[in-house]
Backbone atoms as SQL, in Angstrom:
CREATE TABLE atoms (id INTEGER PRIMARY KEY, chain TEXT, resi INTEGER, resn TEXT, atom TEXT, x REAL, y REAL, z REAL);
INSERT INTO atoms VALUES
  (1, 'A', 1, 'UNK', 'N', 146.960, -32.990, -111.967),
  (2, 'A', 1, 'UNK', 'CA', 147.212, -33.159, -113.391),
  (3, 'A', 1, 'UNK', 'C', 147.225, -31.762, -114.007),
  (4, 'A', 2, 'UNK', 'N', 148.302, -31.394, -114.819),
  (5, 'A', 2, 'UNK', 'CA', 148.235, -30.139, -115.131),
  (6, 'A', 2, 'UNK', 'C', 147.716, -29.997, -116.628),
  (7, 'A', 3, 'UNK', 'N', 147.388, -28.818, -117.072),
  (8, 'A', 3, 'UNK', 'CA', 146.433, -28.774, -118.444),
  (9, 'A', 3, 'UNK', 'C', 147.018, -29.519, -119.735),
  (10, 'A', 4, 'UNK', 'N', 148.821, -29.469, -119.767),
  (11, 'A', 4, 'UNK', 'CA', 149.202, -30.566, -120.684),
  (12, 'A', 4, 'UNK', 'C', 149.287, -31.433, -120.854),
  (13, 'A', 5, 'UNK', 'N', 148.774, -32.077, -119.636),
  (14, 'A', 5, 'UNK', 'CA', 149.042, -33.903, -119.495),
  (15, 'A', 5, 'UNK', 'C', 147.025, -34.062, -119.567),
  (16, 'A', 6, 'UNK', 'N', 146.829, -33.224, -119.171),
  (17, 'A', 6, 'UNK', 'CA', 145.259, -33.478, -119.165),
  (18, 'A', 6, 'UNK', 'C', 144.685, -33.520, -121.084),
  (19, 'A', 7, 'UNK', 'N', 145.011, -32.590, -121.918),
  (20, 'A', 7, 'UNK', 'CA', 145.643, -32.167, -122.899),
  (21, 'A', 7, 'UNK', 'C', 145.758, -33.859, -123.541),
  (22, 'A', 8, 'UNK', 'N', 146.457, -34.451, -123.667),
  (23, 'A', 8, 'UNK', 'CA', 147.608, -35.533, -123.812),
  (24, 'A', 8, 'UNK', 'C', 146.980, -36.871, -123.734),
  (25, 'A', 9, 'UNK', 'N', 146.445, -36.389, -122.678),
  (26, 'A', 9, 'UNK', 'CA', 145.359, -37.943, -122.213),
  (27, 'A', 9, 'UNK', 'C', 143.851, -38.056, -122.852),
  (28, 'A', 10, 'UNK', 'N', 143.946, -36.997, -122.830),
  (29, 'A', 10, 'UNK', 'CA', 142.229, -36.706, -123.553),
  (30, 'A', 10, 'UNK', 'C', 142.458, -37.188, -125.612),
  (31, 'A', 11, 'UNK', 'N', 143.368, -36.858, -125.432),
  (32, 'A', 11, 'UNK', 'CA', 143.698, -36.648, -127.201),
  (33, 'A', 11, 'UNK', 'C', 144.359, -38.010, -127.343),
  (34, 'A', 12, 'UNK', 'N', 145.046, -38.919, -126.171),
  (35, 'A', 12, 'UNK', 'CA', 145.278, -40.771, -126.236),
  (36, 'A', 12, 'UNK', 'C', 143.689, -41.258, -126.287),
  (37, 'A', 13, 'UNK', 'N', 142.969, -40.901, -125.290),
  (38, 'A', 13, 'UNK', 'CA', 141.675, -41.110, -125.066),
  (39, 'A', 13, 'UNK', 'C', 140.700, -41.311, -126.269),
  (40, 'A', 14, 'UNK', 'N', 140.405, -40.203, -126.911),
  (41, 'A', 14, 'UNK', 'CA', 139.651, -40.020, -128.097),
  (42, 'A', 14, 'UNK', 'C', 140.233, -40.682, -128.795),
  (43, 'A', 15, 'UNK', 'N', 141.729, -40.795, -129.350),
  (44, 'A', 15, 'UNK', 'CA', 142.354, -41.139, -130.444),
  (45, 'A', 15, 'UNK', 'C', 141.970, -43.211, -130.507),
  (46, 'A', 16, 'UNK', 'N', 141.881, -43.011, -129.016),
  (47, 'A', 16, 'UNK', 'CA', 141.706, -44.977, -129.005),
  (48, 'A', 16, 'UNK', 'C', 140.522, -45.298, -128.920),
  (49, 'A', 17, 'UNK', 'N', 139.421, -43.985, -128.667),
  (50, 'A', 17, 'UNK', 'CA', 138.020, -44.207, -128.512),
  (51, 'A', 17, 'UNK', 'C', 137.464, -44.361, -130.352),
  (52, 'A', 18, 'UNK', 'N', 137.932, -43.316, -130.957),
  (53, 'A', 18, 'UNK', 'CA', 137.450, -43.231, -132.418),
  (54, 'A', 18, 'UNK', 'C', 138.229, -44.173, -133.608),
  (55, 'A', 19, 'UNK', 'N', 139.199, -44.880, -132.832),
  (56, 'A', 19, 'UNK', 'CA', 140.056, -45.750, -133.404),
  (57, 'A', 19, 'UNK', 'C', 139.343, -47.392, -133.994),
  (58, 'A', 20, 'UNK', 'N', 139.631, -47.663, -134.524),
  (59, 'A', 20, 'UNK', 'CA', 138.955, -49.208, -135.420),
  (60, 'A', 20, 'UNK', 'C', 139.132, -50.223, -133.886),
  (61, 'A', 21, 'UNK', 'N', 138.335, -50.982, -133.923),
  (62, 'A', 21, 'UNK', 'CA', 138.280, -52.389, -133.070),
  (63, 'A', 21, 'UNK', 'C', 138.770, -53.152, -133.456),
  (64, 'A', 22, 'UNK', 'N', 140.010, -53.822, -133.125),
  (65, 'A', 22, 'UNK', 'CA', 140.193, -55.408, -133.770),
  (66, 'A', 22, 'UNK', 'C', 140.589, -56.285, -132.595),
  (67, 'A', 23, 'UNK', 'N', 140.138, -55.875, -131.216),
  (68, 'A', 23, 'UNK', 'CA', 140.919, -56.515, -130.199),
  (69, 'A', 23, 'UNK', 'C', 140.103, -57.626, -129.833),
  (70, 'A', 24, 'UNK', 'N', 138.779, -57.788, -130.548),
  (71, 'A', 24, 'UNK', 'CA', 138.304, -58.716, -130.525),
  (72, 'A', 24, 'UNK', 'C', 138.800, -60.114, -130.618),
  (73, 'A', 25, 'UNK', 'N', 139.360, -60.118, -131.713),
  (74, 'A', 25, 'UNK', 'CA', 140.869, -60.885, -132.602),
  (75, 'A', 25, 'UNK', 'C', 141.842, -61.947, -131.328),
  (76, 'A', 26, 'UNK', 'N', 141.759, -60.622, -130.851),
  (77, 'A', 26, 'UNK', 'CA', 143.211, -60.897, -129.880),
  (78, 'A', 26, 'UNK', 'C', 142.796, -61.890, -128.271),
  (79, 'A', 27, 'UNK', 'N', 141.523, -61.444, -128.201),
  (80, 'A', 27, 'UNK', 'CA', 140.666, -61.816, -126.973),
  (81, 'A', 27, 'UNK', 'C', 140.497, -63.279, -126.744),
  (82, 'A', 28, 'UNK', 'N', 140.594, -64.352, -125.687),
  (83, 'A', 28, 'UNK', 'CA', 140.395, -65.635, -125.008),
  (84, 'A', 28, 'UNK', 'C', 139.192, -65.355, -125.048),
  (85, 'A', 29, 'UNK', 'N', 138.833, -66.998, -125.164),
  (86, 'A', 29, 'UNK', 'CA', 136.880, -66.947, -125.514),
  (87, 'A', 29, 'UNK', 'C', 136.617, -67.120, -123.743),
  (88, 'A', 30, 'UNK', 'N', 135.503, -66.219, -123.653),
  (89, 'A', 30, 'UNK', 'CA', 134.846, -66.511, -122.438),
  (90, 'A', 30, 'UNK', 'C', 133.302, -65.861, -122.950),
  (91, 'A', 31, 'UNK', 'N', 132.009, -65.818, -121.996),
  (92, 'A', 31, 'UNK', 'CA', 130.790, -65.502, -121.896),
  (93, 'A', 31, 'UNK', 'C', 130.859, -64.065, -122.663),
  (94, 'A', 32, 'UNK', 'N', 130.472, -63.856, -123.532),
  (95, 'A', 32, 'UNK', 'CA', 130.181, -62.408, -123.797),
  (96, 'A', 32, 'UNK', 'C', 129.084, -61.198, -123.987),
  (97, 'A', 33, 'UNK', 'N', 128.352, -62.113, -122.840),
  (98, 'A', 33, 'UNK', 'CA', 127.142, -61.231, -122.630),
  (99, 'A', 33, 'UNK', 'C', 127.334, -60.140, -122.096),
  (100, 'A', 34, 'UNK', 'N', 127.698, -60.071, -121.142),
  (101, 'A', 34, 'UNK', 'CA', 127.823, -58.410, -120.669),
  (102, 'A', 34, 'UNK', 'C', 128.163, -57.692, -121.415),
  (103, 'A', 35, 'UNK', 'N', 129.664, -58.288, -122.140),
  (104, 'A', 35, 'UNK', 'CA', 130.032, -57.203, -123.229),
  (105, 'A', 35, 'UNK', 'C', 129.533, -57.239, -124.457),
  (106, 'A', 36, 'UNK', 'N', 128.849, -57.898, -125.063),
  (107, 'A', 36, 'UNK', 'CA', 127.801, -57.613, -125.961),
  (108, 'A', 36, 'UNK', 'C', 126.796, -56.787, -125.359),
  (109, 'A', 37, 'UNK', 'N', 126.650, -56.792, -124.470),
  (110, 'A', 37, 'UNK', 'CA', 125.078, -56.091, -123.517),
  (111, 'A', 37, 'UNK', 'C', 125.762, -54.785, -123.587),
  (112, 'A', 38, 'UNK', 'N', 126.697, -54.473, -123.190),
  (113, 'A', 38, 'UNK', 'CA', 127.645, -53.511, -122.963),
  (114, 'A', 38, 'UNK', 'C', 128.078, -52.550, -124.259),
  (115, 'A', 39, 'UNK', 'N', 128.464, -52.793, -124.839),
  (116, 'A', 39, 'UNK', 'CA', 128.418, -52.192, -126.323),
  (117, 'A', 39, 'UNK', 'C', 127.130, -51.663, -126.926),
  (118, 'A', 40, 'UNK', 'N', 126.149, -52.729, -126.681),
  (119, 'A', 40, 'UNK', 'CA', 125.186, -52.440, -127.400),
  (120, 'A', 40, 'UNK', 'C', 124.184, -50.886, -126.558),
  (121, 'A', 41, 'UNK', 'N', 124.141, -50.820, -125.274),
  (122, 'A', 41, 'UNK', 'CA', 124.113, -49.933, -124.390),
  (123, 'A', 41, 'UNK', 'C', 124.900, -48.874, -125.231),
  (124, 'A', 42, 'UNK', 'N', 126.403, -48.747, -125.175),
  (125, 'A', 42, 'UNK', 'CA', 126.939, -47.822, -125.419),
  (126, 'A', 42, 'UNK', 'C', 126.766, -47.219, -126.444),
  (127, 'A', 43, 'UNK', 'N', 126.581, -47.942, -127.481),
  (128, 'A', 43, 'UNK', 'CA', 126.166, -47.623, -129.253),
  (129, 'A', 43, 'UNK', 'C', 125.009, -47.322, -129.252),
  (130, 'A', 44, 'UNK', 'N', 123.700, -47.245, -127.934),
  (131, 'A', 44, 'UNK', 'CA', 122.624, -46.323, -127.846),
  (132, 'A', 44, 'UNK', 'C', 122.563, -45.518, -126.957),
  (133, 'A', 45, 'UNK', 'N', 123.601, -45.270, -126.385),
  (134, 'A', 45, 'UNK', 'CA', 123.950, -43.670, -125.712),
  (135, 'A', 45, 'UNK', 'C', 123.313, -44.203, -124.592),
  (136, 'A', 46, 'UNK', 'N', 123.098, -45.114, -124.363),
  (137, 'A', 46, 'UNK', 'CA', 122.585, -45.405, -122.309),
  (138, 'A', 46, 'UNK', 'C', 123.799, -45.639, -121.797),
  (139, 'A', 47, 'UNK', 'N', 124.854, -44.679, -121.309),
  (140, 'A', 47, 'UNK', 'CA', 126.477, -44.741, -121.078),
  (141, 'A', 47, 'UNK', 'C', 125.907, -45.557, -119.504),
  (142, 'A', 48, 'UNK', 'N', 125.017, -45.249, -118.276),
  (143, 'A', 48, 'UNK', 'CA', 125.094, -45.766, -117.060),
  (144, 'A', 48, 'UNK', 'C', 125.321, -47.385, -117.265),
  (145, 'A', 49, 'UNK', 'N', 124.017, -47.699, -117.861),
  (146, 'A', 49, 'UNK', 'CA', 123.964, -48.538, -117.762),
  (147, 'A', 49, 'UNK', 'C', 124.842, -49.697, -118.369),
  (148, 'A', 50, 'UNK', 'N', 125.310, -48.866, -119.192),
  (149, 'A', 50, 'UNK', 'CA', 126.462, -49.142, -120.316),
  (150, 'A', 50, 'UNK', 'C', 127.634, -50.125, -119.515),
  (151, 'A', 51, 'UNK', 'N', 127.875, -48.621, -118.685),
  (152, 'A', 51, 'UNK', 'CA', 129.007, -48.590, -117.509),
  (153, 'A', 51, 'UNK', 'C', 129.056, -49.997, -116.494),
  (154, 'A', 52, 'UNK', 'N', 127.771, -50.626, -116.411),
  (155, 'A', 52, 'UNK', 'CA', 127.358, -51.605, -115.044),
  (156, 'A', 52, 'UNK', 'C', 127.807, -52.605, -115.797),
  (157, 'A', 53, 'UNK', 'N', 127.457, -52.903, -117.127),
  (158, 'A', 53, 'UNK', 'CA', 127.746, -54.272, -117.781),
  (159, 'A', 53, 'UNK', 'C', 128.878, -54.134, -118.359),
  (160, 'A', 54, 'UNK', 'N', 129.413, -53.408, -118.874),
  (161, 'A', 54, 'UNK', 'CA', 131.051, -53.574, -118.887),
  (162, 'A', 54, 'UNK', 'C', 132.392, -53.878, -117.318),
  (163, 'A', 55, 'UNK', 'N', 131.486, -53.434, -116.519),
  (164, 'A', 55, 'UNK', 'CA', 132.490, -53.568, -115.708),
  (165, 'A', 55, 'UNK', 'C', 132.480, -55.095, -115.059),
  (166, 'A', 56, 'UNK', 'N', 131.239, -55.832, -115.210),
  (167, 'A', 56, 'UNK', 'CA', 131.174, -56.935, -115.314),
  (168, 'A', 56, 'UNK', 'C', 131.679, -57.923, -116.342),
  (169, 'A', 57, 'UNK', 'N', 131.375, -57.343, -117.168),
  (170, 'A', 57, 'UNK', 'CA', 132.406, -57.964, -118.402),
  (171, 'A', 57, 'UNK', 'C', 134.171, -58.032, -117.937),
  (172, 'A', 58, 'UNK', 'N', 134.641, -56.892, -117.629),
  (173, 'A', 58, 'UNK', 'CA', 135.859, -56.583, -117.253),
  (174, 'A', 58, 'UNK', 'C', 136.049, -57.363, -115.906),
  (175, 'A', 59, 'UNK', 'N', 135.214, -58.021, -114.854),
  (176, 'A', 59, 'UNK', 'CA', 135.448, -58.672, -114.044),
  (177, 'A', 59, 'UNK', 'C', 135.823, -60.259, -114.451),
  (178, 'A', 60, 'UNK', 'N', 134.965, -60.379, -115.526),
  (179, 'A', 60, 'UNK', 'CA', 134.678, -61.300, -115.653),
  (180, 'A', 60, 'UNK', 'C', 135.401, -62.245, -116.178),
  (181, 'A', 61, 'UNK', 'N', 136.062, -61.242, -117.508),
  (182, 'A', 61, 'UNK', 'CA', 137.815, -61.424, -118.200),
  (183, 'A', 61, 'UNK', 'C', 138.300, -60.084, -118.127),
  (184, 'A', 62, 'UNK', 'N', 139.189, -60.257, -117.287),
  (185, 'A', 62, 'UNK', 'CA', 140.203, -59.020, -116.844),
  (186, 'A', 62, 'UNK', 'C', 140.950, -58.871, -118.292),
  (187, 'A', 63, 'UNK', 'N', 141.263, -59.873, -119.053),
  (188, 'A', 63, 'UNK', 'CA', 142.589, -59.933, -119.911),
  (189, 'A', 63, 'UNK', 'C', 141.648, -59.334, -121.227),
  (190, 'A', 64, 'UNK', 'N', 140.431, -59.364, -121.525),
  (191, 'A', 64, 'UNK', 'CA', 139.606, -58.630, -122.527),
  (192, 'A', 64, 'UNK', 'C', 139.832, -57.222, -123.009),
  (193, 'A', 65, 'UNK', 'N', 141.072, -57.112, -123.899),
  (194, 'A', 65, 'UNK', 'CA', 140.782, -55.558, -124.035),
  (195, 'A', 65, 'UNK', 'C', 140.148, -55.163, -124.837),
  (196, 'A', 66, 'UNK', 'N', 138.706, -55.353, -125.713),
  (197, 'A', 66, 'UNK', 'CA', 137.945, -55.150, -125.906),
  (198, 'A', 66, 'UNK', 'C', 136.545, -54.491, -124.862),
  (199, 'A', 67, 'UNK', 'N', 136.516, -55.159, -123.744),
  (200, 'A', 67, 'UNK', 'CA', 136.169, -54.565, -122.526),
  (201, 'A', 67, 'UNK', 'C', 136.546, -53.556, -121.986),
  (202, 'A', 68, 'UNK', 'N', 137.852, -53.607, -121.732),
  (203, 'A', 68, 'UNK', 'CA', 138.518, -52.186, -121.437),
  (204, 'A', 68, 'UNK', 'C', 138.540, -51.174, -122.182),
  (205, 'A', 69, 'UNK', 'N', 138.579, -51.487, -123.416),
  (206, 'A', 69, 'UNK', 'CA', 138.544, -50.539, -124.135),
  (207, 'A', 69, 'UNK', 'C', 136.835, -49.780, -124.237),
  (208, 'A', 70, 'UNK', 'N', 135.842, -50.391, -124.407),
  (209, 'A', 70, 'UNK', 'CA', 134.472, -49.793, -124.095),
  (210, 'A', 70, 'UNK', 'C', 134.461, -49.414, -123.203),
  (211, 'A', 71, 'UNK', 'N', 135.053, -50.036, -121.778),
  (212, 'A', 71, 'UNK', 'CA', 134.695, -49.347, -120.876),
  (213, 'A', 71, 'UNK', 'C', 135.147, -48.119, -120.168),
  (214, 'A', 72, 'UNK', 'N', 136.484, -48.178, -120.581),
  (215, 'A', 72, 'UNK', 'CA', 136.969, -46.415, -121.167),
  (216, 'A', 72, 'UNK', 'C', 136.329, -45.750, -121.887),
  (217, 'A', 73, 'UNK', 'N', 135.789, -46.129, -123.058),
  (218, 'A', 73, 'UNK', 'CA', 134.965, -45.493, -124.075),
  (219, 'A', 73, 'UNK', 'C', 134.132, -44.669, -123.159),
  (220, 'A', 74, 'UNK', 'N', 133.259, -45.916, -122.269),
  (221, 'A', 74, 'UNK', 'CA', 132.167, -45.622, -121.757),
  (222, 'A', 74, 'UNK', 'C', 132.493, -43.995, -120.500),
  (223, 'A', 75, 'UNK', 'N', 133.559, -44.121, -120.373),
  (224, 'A', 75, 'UNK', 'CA', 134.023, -43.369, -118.628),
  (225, 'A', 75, 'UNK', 'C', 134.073, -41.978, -119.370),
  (226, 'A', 76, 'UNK', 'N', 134.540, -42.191, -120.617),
  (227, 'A', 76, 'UNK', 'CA', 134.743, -40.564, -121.853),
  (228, 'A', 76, 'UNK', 'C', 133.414, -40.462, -121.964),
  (229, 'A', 77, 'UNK', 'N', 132.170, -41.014, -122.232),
  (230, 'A', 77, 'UNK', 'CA', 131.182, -40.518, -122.348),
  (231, 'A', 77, 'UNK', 'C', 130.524, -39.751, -121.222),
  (232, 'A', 78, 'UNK', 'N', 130.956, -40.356, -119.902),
  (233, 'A', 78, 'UNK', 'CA', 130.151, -40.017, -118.451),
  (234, 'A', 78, 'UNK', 'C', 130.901, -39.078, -118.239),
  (235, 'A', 79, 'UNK', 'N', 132.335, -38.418, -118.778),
  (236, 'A', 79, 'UNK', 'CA', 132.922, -37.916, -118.270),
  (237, 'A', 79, 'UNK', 'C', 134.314, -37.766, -117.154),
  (238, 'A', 80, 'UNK', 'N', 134.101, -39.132, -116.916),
  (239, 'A', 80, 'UNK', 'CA', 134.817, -39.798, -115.649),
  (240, 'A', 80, 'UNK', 'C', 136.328, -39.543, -116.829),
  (241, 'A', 81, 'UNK', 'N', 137.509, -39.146, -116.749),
  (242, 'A', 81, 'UNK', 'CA', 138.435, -39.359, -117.329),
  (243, 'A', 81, 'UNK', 'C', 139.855, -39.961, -116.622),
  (244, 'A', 82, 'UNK', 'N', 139.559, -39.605, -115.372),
  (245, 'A', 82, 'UNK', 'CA', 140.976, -40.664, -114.681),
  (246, 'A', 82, 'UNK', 'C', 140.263, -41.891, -114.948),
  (247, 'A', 83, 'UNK', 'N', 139.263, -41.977, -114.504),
  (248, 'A', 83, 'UNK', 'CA', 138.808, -43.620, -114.878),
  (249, 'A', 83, 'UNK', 'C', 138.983, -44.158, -116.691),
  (250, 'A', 84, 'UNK', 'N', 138.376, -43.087, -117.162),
  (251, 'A', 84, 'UNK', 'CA', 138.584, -43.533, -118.954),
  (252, 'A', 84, 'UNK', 'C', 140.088, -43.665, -119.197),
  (253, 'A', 85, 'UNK', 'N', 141.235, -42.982, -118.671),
  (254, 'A', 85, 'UNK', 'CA', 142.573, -43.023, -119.323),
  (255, 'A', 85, 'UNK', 'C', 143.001, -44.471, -118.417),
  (256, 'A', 86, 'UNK', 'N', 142.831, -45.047, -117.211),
  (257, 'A', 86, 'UNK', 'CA', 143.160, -46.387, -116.938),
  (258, 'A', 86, 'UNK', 'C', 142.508, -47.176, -117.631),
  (259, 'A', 87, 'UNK', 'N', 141.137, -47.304, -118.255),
  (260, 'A', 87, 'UNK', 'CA', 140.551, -48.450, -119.056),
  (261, 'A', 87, 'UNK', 'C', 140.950, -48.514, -120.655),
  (262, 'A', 88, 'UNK', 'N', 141.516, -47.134, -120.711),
  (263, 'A', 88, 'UNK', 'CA', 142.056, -47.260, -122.230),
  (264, 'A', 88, 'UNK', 'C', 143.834, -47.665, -122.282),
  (265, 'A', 89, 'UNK', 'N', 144.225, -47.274, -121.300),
  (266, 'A', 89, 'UNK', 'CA', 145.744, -47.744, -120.989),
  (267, 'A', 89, 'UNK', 'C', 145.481, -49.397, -120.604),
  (268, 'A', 90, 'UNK', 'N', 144.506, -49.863, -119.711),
  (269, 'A', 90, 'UNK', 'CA', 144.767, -51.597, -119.876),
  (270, 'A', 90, 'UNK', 'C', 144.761, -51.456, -120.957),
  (271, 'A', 91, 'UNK', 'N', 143.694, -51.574, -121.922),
  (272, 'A', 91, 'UNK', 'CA', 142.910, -52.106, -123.062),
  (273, 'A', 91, 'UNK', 'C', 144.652, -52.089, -123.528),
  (274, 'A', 92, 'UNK', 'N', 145.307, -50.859, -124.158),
  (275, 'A', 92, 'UNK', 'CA', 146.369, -50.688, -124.776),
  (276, 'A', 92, 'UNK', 'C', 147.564, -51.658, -124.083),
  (277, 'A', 93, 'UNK', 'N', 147.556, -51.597, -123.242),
  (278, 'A', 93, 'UNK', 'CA', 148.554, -52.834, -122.792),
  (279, 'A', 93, 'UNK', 'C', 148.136, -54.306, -123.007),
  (280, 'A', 94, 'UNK', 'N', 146.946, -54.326, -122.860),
  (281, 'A', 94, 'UNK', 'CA', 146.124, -55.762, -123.459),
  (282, 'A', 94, 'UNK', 'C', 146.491, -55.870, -124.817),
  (283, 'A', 95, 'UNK', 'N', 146.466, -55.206, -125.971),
  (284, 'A', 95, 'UNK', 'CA', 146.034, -55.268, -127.390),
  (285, 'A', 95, 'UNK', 'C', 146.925, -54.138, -128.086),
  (286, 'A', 96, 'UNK', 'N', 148.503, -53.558, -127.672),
  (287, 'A', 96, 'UNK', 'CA', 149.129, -52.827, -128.272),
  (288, 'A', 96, 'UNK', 'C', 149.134, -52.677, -129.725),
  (289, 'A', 97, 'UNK', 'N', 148.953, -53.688, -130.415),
  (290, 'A', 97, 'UNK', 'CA', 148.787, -53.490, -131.943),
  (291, 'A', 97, 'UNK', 'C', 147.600, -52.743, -132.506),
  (292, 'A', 98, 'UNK', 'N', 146.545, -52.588, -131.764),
  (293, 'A', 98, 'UNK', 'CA', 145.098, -52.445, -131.850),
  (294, 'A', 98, 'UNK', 'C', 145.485, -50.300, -131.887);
């Protein structure tokens, strides 16, 4: 990845990380514990653990881009960014209006 696409992705990244939530909206009802568990982790800066229950969430309903989208959130916090730009690209293919 060269510094402009790295550049590019980081600045999609942030831009969908600091961006409003409404994909909630858009989301099929299923269990939302993890990702309530999951958020709430993330919104107190425990990103690991953050990380374990979102990805369960994301197992759990693949089609959740509310999930994906935290759990990108979450991969920008740890640092992980090939992983954060695929969880923010589902999420965005999940919830394009969002």
């Amino acid at each position: 990845m060269n510094i402009k696409s790295w550049f590019t992705t980081t600045a999609l990244a942030m831009g969908l990380a600091l961006g409003s939530d409404f994909s909630a909206e858009l989301e099929p009802p299923f269990d939302h514990s993890d990702l309530d568990r999951g958020v709430q982790l993330f919104h107190a800066g425990k990103f690991a653990e953050a990380q374990t229950a979102l990805n369960a969430a994301v197992e759990a309903e693949p089609g959740s881009a509310r999930a994906h989208e935290y759990l990108g959130r979450t991969w920008l916090a740890l640092r992980k960014y090939p992983e954060a730009q695929a969880e923010l690209a589902k999420s965005d293919t999940l919830a394009p209006d969002n």
